[in-house]
C-alpha positions in Angstrom: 103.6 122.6 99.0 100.4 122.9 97.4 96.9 121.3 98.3 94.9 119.0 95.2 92.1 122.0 94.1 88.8 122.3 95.6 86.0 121.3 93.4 84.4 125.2 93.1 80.6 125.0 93.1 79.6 125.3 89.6 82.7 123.2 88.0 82.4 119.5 86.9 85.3 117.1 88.1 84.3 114.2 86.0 86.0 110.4 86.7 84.9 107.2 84.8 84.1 104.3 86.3 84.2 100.8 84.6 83.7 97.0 86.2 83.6 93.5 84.6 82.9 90.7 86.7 85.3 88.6 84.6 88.6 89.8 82.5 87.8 89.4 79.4 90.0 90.3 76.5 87.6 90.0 73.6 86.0 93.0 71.9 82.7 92.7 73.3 81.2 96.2 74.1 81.3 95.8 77.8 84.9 94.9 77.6 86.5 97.2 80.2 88.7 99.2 77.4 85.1 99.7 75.6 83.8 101.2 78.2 86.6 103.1 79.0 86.6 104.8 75.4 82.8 105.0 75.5 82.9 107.0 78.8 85.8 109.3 77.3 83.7 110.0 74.6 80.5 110.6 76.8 82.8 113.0 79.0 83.8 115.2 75.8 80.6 115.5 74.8 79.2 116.4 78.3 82.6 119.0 78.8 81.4 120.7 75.5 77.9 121.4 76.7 79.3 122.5 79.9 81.3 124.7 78.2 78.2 126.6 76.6 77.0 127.1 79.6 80.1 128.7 81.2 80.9 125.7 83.5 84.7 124.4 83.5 84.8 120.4 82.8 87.8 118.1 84.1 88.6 114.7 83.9 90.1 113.3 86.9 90.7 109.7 85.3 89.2 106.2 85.2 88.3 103.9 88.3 88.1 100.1 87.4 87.4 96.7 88.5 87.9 93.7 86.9 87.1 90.1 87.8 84.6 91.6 90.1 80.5 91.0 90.3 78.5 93.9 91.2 75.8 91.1 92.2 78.0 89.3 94.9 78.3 92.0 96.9 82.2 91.0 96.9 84.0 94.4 97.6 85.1 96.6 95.0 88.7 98.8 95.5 88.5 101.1 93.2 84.5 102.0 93.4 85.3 102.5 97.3 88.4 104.8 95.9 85.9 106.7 93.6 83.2 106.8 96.8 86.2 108.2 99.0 86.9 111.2 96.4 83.4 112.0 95.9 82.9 112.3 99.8 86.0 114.5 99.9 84.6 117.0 97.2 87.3 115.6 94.2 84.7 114.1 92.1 81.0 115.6 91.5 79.8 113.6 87.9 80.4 109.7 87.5 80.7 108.2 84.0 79.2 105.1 83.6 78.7 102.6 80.6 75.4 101.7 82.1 73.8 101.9 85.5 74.4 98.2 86.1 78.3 98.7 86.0 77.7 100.6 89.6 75.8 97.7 91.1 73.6 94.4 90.2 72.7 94.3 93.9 68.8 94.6 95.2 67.4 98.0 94.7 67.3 98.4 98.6 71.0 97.5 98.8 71.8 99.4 95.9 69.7 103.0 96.7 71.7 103.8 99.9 74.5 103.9 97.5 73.5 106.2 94.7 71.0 108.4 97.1 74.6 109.3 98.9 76.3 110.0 96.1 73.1 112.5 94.6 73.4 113.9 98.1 76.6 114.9 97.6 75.4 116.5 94.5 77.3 113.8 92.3 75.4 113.9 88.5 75.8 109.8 87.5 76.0 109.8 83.5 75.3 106.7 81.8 76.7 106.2 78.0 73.7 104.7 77.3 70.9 105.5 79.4 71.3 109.3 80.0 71.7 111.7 82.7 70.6 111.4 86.5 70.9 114.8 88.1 71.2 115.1 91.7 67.6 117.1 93.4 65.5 115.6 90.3 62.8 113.1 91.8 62.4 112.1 88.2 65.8 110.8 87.7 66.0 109.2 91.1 62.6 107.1 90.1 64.4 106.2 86.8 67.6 105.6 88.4 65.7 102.9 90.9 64.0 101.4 87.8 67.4 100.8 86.2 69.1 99.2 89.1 66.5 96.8 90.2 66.0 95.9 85.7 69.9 95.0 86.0 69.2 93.1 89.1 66.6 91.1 88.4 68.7 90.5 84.9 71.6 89.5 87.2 69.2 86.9 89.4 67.9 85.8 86.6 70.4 84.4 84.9 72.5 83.2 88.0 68.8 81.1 88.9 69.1 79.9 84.9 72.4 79.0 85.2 72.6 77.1 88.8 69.5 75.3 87.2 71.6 74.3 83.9 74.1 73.0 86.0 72.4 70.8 88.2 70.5 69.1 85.5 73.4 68.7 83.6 75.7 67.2 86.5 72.7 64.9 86.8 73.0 63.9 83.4 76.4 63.1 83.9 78.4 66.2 82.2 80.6 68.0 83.3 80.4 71.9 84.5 83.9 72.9 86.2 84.0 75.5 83.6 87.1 74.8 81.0 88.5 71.3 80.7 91.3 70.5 82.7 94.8 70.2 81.5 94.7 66.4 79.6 91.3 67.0 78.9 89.5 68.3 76.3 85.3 68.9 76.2 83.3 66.8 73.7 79.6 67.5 73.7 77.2 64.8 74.2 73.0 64.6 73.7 71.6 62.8 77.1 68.2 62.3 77.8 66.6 64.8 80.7 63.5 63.1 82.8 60.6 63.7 80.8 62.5 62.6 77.8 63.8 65.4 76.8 67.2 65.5 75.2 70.0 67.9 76.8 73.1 68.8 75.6 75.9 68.2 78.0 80.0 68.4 78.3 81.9 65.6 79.1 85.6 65.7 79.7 87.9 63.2 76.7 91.5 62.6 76.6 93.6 64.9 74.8 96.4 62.7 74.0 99.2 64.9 73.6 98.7 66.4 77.2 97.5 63.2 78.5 101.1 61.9 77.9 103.2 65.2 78.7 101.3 63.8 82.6 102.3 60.4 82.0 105.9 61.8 81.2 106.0 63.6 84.3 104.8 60.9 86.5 107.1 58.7 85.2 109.9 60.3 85.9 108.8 61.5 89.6 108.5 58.0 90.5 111.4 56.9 89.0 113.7 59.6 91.0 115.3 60.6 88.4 113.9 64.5 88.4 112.7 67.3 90.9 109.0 69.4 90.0 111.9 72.1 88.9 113.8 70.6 86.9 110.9 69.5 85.1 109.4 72.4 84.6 113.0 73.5 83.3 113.0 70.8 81.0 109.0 71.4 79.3 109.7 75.0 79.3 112.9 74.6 77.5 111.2 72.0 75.0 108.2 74.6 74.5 105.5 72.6 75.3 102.8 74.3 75.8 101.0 75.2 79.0 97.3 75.0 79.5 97.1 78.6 80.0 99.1 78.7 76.4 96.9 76.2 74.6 93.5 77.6 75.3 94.0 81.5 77.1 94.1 84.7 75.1 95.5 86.4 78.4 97.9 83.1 79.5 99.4 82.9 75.8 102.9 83.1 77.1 102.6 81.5 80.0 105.3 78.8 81.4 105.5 76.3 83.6 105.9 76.3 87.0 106.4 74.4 89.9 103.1 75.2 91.7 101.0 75.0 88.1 102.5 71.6 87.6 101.7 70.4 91.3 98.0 71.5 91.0 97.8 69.5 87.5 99.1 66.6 89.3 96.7 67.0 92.3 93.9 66.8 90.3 91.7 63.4 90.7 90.3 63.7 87.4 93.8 62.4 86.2 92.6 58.9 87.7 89.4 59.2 85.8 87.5 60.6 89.3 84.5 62.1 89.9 84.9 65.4 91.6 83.4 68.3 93.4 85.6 71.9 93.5 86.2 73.3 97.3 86.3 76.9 98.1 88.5 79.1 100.1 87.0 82.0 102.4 87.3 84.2 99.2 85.2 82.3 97.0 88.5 80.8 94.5 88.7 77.0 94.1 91.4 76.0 96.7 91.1 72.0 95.4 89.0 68.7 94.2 87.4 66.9 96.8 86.9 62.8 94.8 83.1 62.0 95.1 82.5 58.5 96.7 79.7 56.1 96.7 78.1 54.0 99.2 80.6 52.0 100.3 83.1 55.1 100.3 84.9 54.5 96.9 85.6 56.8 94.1 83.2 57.2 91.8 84.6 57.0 88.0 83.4 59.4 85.8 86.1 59.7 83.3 88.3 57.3 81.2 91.7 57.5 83.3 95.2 58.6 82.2 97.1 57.1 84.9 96.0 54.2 86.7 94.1 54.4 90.5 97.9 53.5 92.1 99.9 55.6 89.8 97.7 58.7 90.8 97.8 57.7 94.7 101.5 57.1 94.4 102.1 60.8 93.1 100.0 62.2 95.8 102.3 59.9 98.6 105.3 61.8 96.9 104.0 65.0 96.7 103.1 65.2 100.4 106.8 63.4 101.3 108.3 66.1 99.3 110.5 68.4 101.2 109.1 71.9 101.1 111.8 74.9 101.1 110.9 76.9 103.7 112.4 81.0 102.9 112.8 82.3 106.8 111.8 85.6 107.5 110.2 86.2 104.5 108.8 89.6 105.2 112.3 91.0 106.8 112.6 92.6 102.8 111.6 96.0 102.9 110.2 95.6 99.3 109.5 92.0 99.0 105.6 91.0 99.9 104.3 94.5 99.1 103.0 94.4 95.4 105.2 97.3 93.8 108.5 95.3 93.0 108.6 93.7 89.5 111.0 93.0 87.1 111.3 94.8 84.0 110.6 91.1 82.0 106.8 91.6 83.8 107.7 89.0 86.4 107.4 89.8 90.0 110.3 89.8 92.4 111.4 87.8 95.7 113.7 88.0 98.1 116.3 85.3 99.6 118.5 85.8 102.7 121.3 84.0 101.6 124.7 85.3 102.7 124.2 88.1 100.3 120.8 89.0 100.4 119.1 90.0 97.3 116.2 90.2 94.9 115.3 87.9 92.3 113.3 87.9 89.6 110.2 85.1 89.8 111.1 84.3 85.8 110.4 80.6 85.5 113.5 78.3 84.4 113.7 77.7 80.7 111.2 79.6 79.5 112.0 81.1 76.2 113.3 84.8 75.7 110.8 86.7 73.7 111.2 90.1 72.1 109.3 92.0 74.6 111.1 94.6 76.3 112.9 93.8 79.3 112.5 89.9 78.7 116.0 88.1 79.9 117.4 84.5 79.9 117.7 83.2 83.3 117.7 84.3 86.4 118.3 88.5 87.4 119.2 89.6 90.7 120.0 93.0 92.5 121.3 93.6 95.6 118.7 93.9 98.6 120.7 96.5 100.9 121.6 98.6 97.7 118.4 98.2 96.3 116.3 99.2 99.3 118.8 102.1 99.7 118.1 103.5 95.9 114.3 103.7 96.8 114.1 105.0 100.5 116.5 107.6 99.4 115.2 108.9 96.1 112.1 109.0 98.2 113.5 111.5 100.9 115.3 113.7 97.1 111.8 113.9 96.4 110.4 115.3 99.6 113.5 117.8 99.5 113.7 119.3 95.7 109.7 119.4 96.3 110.7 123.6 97.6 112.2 124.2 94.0 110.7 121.4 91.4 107.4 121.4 89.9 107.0 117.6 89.3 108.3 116.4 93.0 105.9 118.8 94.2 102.8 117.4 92.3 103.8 114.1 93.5 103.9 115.5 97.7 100.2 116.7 96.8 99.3 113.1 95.7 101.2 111.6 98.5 99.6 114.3 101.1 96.1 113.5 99.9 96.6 109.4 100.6 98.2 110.4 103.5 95.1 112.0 104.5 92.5 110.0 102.9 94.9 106.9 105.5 95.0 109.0 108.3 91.8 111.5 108.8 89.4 111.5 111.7 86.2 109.6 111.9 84.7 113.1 113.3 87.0 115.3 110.3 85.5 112.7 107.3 82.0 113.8 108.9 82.7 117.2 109.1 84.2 116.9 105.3 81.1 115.3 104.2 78.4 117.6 105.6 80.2 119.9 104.5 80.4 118.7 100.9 76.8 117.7 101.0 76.1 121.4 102.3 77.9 122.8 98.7 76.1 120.4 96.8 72.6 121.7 97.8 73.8 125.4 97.0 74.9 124.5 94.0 71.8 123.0 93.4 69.7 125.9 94.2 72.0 128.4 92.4 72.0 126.5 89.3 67.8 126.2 90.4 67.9 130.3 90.3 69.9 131.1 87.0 67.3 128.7 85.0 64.3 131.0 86.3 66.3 133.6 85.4 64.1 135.0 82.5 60.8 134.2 85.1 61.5 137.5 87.3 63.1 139.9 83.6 60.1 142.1 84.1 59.6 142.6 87.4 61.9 144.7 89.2 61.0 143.4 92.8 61.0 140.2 91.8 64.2 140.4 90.3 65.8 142.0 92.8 64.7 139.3 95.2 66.2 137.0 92.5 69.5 138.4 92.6 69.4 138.6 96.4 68.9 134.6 96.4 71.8 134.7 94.1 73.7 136.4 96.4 72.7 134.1 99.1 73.7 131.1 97.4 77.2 132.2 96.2 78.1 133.2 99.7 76.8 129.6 101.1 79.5 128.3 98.2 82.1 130.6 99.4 81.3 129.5 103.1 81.5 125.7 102.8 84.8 126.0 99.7 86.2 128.2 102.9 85.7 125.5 105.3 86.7 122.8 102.8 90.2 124.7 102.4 90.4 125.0 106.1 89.4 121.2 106.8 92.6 121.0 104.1 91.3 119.2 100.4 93.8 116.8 101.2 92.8 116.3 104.3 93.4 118.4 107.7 96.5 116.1 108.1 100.1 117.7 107.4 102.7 115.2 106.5 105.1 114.5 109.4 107.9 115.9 106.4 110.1 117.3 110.0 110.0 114.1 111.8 110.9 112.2 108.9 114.2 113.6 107.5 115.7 115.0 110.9 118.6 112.8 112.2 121.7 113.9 114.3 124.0 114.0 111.1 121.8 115.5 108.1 121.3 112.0 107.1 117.7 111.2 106.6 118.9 107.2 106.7 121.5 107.8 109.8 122.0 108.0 113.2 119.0 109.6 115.4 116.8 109.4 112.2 113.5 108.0 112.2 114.5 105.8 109.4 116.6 104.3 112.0 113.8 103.7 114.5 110.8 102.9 112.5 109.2 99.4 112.6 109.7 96.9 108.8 105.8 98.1 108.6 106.3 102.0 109.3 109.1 101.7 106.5 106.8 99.7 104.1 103.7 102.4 105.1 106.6 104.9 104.6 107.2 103.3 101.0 104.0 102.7 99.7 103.1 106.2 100.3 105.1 107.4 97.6 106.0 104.4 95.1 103.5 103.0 93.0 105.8 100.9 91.4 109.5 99.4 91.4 110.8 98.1 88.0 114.3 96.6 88.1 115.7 95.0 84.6 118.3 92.4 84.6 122.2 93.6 84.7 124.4 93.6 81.4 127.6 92.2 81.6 129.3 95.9 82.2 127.3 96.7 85.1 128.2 93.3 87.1 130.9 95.4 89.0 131.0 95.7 92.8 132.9 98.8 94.7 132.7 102.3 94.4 129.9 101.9 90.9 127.8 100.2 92.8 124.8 102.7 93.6 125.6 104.2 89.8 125.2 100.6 88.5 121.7 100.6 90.6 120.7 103.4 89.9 120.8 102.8 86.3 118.5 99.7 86.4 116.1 100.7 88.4 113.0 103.1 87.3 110.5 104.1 89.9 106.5 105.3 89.6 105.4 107.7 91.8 101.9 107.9 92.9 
């Protein structure tokens, strides 16, 4: 097996980084696949000047975060990923659209973050602002003036629009963002203290929603239909979802039983006021009704079902039997964000007598001609299923002696496994060690560009090329001690305690398959699969017996890391 290659002192390992606080699918410029061409094209630009000066350029890929504010401070997976390969000597030049992509946070919270990765000798190249090379005061000072500009540009207009918002609630309008299902926004001019007038949104009935509600309350009251059935029935009629009416991203979205509870759920049906609460991670969990003095709701809106309607919907939702799925997380796959169904949908698992996977599709929702789209439901056996995976797994692990490709995927897996698994006191090693290369590279590349300072002077340049020499072996030293430490960490995977079992049988008896915990086995998984894709069965292929595992294996494609 072979180990991911060591960044060598004077090569570029370049990876892009994009982030948009929401995912927008527009064209704008800071879309996320803007900036991911507009770092591309930055990279090849930057490779070709490399390659004038003899230096080797390679891209290692994009990192990206979307639906996340740099200003919030909320954590940021793949930036931490990108920090993580930097540390570990995989990265040493950052693409970025522009320096406020890598943070919008105060310029004190912000520094400790870029002066570690310029310590690491890690060049941060922005598409539009330039170059910020690691050891120039200059850029640092620039870099510093950049964040706290895209700062203060974030704080500014959070301040401008908190302040919006409050005068226009005050006003009476309406600023939950879009308007809910059976709603629609109609702006209105009010008049602001001080007599000036303010545009504000307030929330309409849209008739042909407000009576698709009315529709479905009806016939919940009455008894005459489950939230499944109706779903069943709206998707099958192709009405239209919120999500389809008004989203770019949600065009084809259906109905569903937990979309149509949370329409139902909200008070602004009954014409309330209302106030959005907040979960731990900052989503909107519900609608709390605002009351007045004497503790009654306050009416904002014109109602589409009356006050007793509304509070008889919410007495049968809470009365409504809730199926509960029993040892939900005994499914190997289930719970652990890599099984999906070829149709896009994700996949759950039942424990009925014959336990399987399912796809999540939602009933009645129109076939479309996307690949991999089905009618109803699709299903695959859990045991055989779970069998497929772990076991291609372990073919992987034992062709990696003779094939290329299953041993490129080993590294990858070797250097997570690592990256999971490394010492506290081996990451700091790893990083000194880095940081260490990074200031010899620094000086060396320092030394070649007074190169023409010492032409003429024979002591001098003999004392040049002796600090040359010095250099290169303090490069040689710390890429020795990175090989040593392992690229990929100084962690060898456990391949030996894995596949040995008392019969050959890396599944059978005495194996450590057969011993390990439902989370080693998912660790175990995860490792290795990035995905599971599973398309629905034709009519051929619904045959039990000896095709079995050739019937699986023929629906079933797998991503490795």
């Amino acid at each position: 097996m072979t180990t991911p290659q060591v960044v060598s002192g004077m090569n570029l390992h370049v990876a892009g980084y994009t982030r948009q606080s929401y995912g927008r699918v527009n064209g704008s410029e800071a879309s996320p696949a803007s900036q991911r061409d507009a770092n591309r094209a930055r990279f090849e630009s930057f490779a070709t000047k490399a390659a004038r000066q003899g230096r080797e350029a390679t891209w290692c890929g994009h990192y990206e975060d979307v639906g996340i504010s740099a200003y919030s401070g909320t954590e940021r997976p793949d930036f931490e990923r990108l920090l993580r390969g930097c540390r570990m000597g995989r990265v040493n030049v950052v693409v970025v659209y522009n320096i406020s992509r890598l943070s919008r946070l105060e310029p004190r919270d912000a520094i400790p973050i870029v002066n570690e990765l310029l310590s690491l000798g890690v060049t941060i190249v922005s598409t539009m602002e330039g170059v910020f090379w690691p050891g120039d005061t200059m850029d640092l000072i620039h870099l510093i003036f950049r964040l706290d500009a895209a700062h203060q540009e974030s704080k500014n207009k959070s301040t401008a629009v908190r302040d919006a918002a409050a005068l226009a609630r005050s006003l009476g309008g309406y600023v939950g963002g879009k308007a809910p299902y059976g709603r629609r926004l109609q702006q209105e001019n009010r008049t602001a203290p001080g007599g000036k007038p303010v545009a504000v949104q307030t929330l309409v009935t849209h008739p042909d929603e407000a009576e698709v509600i009315r529709r479905v309350v009806k016939a919940l009251l009455a008894g005459t239909d489950s939230v499944h059935s109706i779903c069943s029935t709206l998707n099958t009629e192709g009405v239209p979802t919120l999500g389809a009416s008004r989203g770019k991203r949600t065009a084809g979205s259906s109905w569903h039983p937990k979309t149509l509870i949370r329409m139902l759920r909200h008070p602004h049906i009954a014409g309330f006021h209302t106030e959005a609460t907040y979960g731990t991670n900052g989503r909107v969990t519900g609608h709390r009704i605002q009351r007045d003095a004497e503790g009654k709701p306050v009416r904002a809106w014109e109602p589409i079902l009356s006050e007793a309607d509304w509070f008889a919907v919410q007495e049968w939702l809470d009365a409504r039997p809730v199926r509960m799925n029993e040892h939900r997380t005994t499914a190997l796959l289930s719970s652990m964000g890599v099984l999906v169904c070829a149709c896009g949908c994700s996949m759950s698992a039942n424990n009925s007598a014959r336990p399987s996977y399912f796809c999540n599709r939602p009933a009645g929702k129109p076939v479309s001609a996307a690949p991999g789209d089905h009618e109803g439901r699709s299903y695959i056996s859990r045991a055989a299923l779970d069998d497929h995976v772990v076991r291609s797994i372990f073919a992987v692990i034992a062709a990696a002696e003779w094939d290329e490709e299953s041993r490129e995927t080993l590294t990858r897996v070797s250097a997570h496994y690592a990256e999971v698994n490394e010492t506290p006191e081996a990451a700091q090693e790893r990083q000194a060690v880095v940081q260490e290369r990074a200031d010899a590279t620094r000086a060396l590349t320092q030394l070649y560009d007074d190169r023409d300072l010492y032409a003429g002077d024979p002591v001098g340049r003999a004392r040049w090329q002796e600090d040359i020499r010095t250099q290169q072996e303090r490069l040689r030293a710390a890429d020795s001690r990175l090989e040593a430490l392992g690229q990929a960490g100084s962690l060898v995977l456990p391949i030996g305690a894995w596949t040995e079992s008392d019969n050959g049988d890396p599944l059978g008896p005495g194996s450590w398959w057969e011993s390990a915990t439902l989370t080693d086995r998912r660790s175990f998984v995860a490792l290795f699969c990035k995905r599971v894709t599973v398309r629905k069965a034709l009519p051929s292929e619904k045959s039990r017996g000896s095709k079995a595992s050739a019937v699986i294996e023929g629906r079933v494609s797998i991503e490795w890391v």
